[in-house]
C-alpha positions in Angstrom: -5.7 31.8 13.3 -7.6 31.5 10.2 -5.4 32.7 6.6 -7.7 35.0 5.7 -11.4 36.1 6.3 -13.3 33.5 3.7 -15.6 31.4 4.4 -14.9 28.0 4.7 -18.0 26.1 5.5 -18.3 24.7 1.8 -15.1 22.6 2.4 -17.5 19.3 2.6 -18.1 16.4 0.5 -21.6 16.4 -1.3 -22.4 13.4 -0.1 -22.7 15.1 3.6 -25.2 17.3 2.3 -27.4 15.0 0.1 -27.6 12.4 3.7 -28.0 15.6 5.6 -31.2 16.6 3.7 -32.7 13.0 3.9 -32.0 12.6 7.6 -34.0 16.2 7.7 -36.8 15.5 5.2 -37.5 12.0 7.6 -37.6 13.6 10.7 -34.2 12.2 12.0 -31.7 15.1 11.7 -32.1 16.4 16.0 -31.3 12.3 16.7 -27.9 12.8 19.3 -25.0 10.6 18.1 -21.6 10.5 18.4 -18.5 10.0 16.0 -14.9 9.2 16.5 -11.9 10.2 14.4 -9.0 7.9 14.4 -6.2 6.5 12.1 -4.9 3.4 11.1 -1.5 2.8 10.2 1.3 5.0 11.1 3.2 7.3 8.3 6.6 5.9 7.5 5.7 2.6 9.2 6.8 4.3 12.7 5.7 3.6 16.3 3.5 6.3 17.0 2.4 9.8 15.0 1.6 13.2 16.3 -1.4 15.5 16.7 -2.0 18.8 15.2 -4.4 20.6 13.3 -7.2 21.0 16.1 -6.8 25.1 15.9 -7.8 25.3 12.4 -10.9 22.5 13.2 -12.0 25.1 16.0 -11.8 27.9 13.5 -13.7 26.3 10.5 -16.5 25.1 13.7 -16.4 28.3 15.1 -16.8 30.5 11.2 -19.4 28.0 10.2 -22.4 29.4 8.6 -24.2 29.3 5.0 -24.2 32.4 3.0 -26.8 33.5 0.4 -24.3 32.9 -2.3 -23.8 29.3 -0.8 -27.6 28.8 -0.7 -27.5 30.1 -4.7 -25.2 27.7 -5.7 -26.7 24.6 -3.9 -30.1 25.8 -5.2 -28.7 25.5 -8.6 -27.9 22.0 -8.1 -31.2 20.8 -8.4 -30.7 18.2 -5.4 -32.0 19.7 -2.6 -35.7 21.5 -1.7 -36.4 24.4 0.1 -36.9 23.5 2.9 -33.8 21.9 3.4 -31.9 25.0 1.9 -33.7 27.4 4.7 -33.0 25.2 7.5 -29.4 26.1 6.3 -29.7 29.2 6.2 -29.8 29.5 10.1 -27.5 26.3 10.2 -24.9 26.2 12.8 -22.7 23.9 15.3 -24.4 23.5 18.6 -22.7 20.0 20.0 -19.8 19.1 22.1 -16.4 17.7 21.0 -14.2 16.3 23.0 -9.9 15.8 21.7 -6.7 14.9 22.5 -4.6 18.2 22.8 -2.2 18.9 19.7 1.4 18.0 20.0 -0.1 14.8 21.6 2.2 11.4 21.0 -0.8 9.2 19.5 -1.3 5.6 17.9 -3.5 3.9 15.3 -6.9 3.1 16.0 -7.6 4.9 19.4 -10.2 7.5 19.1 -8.6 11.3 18.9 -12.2 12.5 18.2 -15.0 12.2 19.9 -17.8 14.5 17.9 -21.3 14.3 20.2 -23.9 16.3 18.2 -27.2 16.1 16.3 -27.1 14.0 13.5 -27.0 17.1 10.7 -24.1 18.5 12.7 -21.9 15.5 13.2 -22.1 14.8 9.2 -21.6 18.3 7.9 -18.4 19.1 9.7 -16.8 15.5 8.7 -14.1 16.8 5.2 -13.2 19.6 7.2 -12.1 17.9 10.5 -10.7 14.9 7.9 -8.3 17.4 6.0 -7.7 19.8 9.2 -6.0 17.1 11.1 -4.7 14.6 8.4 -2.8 17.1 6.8 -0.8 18.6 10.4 -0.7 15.6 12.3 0.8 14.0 8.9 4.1 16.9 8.2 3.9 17.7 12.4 4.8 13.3 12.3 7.4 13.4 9.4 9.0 16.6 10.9 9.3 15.3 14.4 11.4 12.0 12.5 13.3 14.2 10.6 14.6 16.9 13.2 15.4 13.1 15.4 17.3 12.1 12.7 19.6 15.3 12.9 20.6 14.4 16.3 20.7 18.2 17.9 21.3 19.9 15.1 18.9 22.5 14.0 16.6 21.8 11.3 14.7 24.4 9.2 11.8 24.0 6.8 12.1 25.2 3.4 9.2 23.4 1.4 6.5 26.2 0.3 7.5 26.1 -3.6 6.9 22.4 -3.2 3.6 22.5 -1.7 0.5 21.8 -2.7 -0.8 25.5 -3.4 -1.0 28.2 -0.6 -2.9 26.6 2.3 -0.8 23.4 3.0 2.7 25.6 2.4 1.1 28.2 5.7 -0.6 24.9 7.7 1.9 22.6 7.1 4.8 24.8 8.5 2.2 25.7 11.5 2.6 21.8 11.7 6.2 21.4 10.9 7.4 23.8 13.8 5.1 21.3 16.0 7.4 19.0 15.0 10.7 20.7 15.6 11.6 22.6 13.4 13.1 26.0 14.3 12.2 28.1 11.5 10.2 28.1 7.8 10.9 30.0 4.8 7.1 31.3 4.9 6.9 34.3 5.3 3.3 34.4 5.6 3.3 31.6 8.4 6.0 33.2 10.2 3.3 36.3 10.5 0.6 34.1 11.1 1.6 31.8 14.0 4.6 33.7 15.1 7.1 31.4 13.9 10.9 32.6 13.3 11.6 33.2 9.4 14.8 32.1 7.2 16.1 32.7 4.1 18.8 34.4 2.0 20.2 33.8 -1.8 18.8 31.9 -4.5 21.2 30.7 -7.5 19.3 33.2 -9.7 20.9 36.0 -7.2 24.3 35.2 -8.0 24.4 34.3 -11.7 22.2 37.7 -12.1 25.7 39.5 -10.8 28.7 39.8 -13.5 31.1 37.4 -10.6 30.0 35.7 -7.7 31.9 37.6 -5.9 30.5 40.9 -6.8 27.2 39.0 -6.0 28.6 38.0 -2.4 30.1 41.4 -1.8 26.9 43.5 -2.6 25.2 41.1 -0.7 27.5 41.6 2.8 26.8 45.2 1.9 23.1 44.7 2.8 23.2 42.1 5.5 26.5 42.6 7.4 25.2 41.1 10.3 23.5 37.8 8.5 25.8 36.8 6.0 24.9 33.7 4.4 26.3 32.6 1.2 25.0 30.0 -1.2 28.6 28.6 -2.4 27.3 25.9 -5.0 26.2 28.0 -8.1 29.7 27.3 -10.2 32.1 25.2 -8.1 31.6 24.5 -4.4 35.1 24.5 -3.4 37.4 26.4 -5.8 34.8 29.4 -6.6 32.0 29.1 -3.9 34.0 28.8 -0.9 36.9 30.7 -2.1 34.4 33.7 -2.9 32.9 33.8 0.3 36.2 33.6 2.5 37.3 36.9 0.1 34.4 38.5 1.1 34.8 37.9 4.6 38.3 39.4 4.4 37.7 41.8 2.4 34.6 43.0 3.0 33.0 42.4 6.1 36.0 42.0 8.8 37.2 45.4 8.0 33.4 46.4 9.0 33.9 44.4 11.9 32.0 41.6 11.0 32.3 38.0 9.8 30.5 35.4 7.7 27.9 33.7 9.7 27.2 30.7 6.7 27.9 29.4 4.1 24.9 27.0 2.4 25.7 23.9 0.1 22.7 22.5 -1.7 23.8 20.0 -4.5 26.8 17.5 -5.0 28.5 15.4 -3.0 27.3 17.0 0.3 28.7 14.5 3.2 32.2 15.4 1.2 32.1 18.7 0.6 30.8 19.6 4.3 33.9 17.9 5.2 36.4 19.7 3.0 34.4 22.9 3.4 35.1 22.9 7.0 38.9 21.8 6.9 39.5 24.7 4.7 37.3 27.5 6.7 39.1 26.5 9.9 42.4 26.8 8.4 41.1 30.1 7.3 40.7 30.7 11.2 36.9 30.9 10.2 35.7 28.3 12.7 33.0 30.2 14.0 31.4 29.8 10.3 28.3 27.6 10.0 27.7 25.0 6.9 24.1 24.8 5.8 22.4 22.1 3.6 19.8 21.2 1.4 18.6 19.7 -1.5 15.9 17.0 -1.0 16.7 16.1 2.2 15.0 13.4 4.5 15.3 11.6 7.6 17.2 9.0 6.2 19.7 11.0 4.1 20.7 13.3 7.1 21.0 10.2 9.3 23.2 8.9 6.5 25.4 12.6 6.2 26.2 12.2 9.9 27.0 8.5 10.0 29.8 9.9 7.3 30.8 12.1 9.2 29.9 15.2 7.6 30.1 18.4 8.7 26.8 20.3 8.8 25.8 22.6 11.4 21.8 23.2 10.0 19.8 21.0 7.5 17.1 22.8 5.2 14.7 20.3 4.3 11.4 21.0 1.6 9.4 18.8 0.0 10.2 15.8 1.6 8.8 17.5 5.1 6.2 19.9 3.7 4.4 16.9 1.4 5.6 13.9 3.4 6.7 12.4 0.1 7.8 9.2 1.4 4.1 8.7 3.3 1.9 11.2 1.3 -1.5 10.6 3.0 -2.0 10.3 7.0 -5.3 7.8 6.8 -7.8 9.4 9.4 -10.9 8.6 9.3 -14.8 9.7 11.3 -17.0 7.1 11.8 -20.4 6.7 13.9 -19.9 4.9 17.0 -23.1 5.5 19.2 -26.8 6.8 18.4 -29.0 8.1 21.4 -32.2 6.2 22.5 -34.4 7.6 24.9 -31.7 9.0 27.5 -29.1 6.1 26.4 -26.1 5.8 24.3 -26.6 2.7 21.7 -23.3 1.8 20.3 -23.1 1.3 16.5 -20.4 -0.5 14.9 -18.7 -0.8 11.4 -18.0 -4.5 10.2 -15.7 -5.4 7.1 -13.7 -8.6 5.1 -10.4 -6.3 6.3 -10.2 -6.8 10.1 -8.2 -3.8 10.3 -11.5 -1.9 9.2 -13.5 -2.7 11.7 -13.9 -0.3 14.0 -14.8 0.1 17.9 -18.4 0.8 18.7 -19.9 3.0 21.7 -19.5 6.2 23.2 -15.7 6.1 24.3 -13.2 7.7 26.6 -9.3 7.5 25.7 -7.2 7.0 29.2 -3.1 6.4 28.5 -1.4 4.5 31.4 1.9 5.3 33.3 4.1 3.1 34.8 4.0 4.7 38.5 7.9 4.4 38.7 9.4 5.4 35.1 6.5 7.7 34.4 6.9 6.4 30.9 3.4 5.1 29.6 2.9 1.7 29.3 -0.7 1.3 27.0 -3.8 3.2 26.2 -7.2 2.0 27.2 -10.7 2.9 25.6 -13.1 2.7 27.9 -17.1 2.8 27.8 -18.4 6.6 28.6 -20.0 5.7 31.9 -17.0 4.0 32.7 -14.2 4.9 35.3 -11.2 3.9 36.2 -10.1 3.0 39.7 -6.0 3.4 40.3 -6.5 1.9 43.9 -7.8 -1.6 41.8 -6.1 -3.6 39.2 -7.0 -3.0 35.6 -6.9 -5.2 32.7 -7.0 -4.5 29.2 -8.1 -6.5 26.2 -6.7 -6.2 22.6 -9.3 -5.3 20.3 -9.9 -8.3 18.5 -8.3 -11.0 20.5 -10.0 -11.4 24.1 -7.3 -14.1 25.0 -4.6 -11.2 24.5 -4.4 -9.0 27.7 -2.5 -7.1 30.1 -3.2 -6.7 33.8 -1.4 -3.6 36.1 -1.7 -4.0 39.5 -2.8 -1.5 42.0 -0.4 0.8 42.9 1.8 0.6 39.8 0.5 2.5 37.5 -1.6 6.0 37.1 -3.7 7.1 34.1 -4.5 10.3 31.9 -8.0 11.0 30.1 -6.5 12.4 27.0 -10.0 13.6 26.1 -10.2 17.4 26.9 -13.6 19.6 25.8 -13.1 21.5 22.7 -16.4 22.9 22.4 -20.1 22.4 25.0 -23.0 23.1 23.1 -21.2 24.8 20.0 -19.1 27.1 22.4 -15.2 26.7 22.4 -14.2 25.8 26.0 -10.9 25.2 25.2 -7.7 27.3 26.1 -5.8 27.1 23.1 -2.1 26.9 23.5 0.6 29.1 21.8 2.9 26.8 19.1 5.8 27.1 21.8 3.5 25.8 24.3 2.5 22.9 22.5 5.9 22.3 21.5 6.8 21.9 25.0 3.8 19.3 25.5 5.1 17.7 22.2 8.4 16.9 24.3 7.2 16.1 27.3 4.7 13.6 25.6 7.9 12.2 24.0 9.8 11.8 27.1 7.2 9.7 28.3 7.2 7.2 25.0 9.4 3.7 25.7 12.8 4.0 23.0 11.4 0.7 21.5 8.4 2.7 20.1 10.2 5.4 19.2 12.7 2.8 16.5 12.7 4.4 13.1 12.8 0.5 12.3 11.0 -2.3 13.3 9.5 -0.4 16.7 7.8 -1.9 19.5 4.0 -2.1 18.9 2.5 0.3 21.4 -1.0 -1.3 23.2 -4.3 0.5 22.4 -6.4 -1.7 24.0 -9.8 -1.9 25.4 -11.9 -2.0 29.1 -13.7 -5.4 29.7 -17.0 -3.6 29.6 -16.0 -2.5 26.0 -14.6 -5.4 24.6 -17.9 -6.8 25.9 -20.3 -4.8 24.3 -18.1 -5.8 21.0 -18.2 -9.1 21.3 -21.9 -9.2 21.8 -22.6 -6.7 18.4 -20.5 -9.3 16.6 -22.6 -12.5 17.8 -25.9 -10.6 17.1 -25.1 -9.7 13.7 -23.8 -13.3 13.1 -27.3 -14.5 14.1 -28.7 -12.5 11.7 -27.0 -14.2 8.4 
């Protein structure tokens, strides 16, 4: 669902439309290729990321369209003829893409993307696709580490005043309920995608009152069934606390209601958790919840619980909702294939950094499971016109080292084509799922990842490898270009 009704088609880098127009002017902008978005290097250094952002993608595809006032404005650049500028005026997305579905457990280098269009097409739609599925597959990663880290308990995301302006606050807690979370602080994102909405006090609330406790009270007065009080504004334990047990005495139990929560967020938070629940359950309040926050991570709640500490929900913000500690998620769209006559002709991408080269052809994505753990094992790229046979044996080749490979035997394993069609000649073919339903994929797609990936240090590297045919047609790119120095 799209945040409001604008139109978003001039969310591109000029440089798409200044190649655009000379592909056009030479006659070359119908020419078929196809492009693949992938990534490079994990967030956070983990074992694997996750996928999200392909609803919004669909939308900006599906809203895309040049309006008079866009025309205007490109006139007024002085780059571009008329021509050019009427072609796109009828301009829209007519080719096929093909994706891994969102909540999908993915790994560096494999092709989530597979963009099969007329030249024109494939360039224009490259920023938006870029920003729609860095950003959520970036906060959907660093949430999914973060609500591991809290080891069942619930974690809540509480990051739009730490955003980066309006759209990443709505589209990164989209992303960060992909990732676990059970609730945001958005209001607007709760609307939007149906996600459940938290929130109660600020410190401002209670110093605005003449006591905290008149601020408590008056505040059980308007929520007796969802009292939660912020306890840290003065003194955690001798005002805070104090305060909110009076108010559950005096205020709500007579009502017959009780505190549901009390919220620390600053000091000493492993210790006060600790003493704050020692005195609430000798208070016979041990139904009471304890809440945190304050620049919470991954790393700091799986510190608070190796202490010991006694904290029922974490609230996290601006280290979920701008993935401080990794700020940028790396994908990139590259050409991989141009067609000739009838025939895909792979293209490839050469560079001093190994790591930069990238895998030519029109590609499929399989993932391989182990026929007995049903956990998978590797991930193959394979040639489009390839297939893969689970009655034979399969080897696969790492992507630069022939001499590195891995052979399943028949009858051991069974594979997946992660590639599902998005859109077939500019139409959306694709059932999108419900946030709940790809939360369930999400889980399932975990399940199925080996423990030694899934290390928050060191992991196991996980095998994104290639088909014979494709490590082939690699290897013979790389000796003809070397014949040509």
């Amino acid at each position: 669902m799209s945040v409001n009704a604008r139109n978003a088609t001039m969310i591109m880098d000029l440089y798409e439309l200044t190649m655009a127009q000379t592909y056009f002017k030479n006659g070359l902008g119908d020419k078929i290729v196809t492009f693949d978005m992938f990534y490079r290097k994990n967030p956070d250094n983990a074992g694997f990321s996750i996928f999200a952002g392909l609803s919004q993608l669909i939308d900006y595809i599906e809203q895309l369209h040049f309006t008079e006032s866009d025309i205007q404005y490109l006139r007024s650049l002085q780059l571009f003829d008329e021509k050019f500028l009427e072609y796109l005026k009828s301009f829209k997305f007519n080719g096929d893409i093909y994706s891994v579905e969102e909540g999908t457990v993915i790994f560096p280098n494999e092709t989530l993307i597979v963009v099969k269009a007329n030249m024109i097409e494939a360039q224009l739609i490259e920023t938006a696709l870029l920003m729609a599925i860095n950003h959520q597959s970036l906060i959907a990663t660093k949430s999914l580490r973060i609500v591991r880290s809290a080891n069942g308990k619930n974690v809540v995301e509480l990051g739009a005043r730490r955003a980066h302006n309006f759209d990443s606050s709505i589209y990164g807690a989209r992303a960060a309920y992909i990732g676990g979370v059970q609730a945001t602080s958005n209001v607007l994102a709760g609307q939007l995608f149906n996600i459940p909405v938290i929130g109660t006090m600020a410190h401002s609330y209670i110093q605005f009152f003449e006591s905290e406790y008149e601020a408590f009270k008056t505040y059980a007065l308007t929520y007796p069934d969802n009292t939660v009080l912020l306890i840290d504004t003065y003194n955690t334990i001798e005002s805070g606390l104090k305060n909110a047990i009076k108010v559950h005495f005096e205020v709500l139990q007579p009502m017959g209601k009780q505190l549901k929560a009390v919220r620390i967020d600053s000091g000493d938070i492993a210790y006060l958790s600790k003493k704050t629940r020692k005195i609430l359950d000798e208070c016979g309040l041990f139904d009471v919840k304890i809440i945190a926050s304050n620049s919470l991570d991954e790393y700091i709640i799986k510190s608070l619980i190796e202490q010991g500490s006694e904290i029922d929900m974490y609230g996290v913000g601006e280290n979920l909702i701008c993935s401080k500690s990794t700020p940028v998620f790396g994908g990139v769209y590259k050409l991989s294939a141009i067609e000739e006559n009838g025939e895909m002709i792979p293209k490839i991408k050469l560079s001093d950094n190994i790591s930069k080269m990238t895998n030519p052809s029109y590609k499929k994505l399989y993932r391989i499971y182990d026929k007995l753990t049903k956990k998978a094992m590797a991930d193959i790229m394979i040639n489009y016109d390839e297939t893969i046979d689970e009655n034979q044996s399969l080897t696969i080749y790492h992507p630069h080292d022939i001499w590195k490979n891995k052979r399943f035997e028949a009858g051991t394993y069974y594979v997946k084509n992660m590639h599902i069609p998005v859109m077939i000649n500019g139409k959306k073919v694709y059932q999108e799922k419900s946030l709940q339903e790809i939360r369930v994929y999400l889980n399932q797609e975990y399940e199925s990842i080996w423990d030694e990936v899934k290390r928050f240090e060191f992991p196991q590297e996980y095998y994104v490898d290639l088909s014979y045919k494709l490590m082939n047609i690699k290897l013979e790119m790389l000796n003809e270009i070397a014949k040509r120095k």
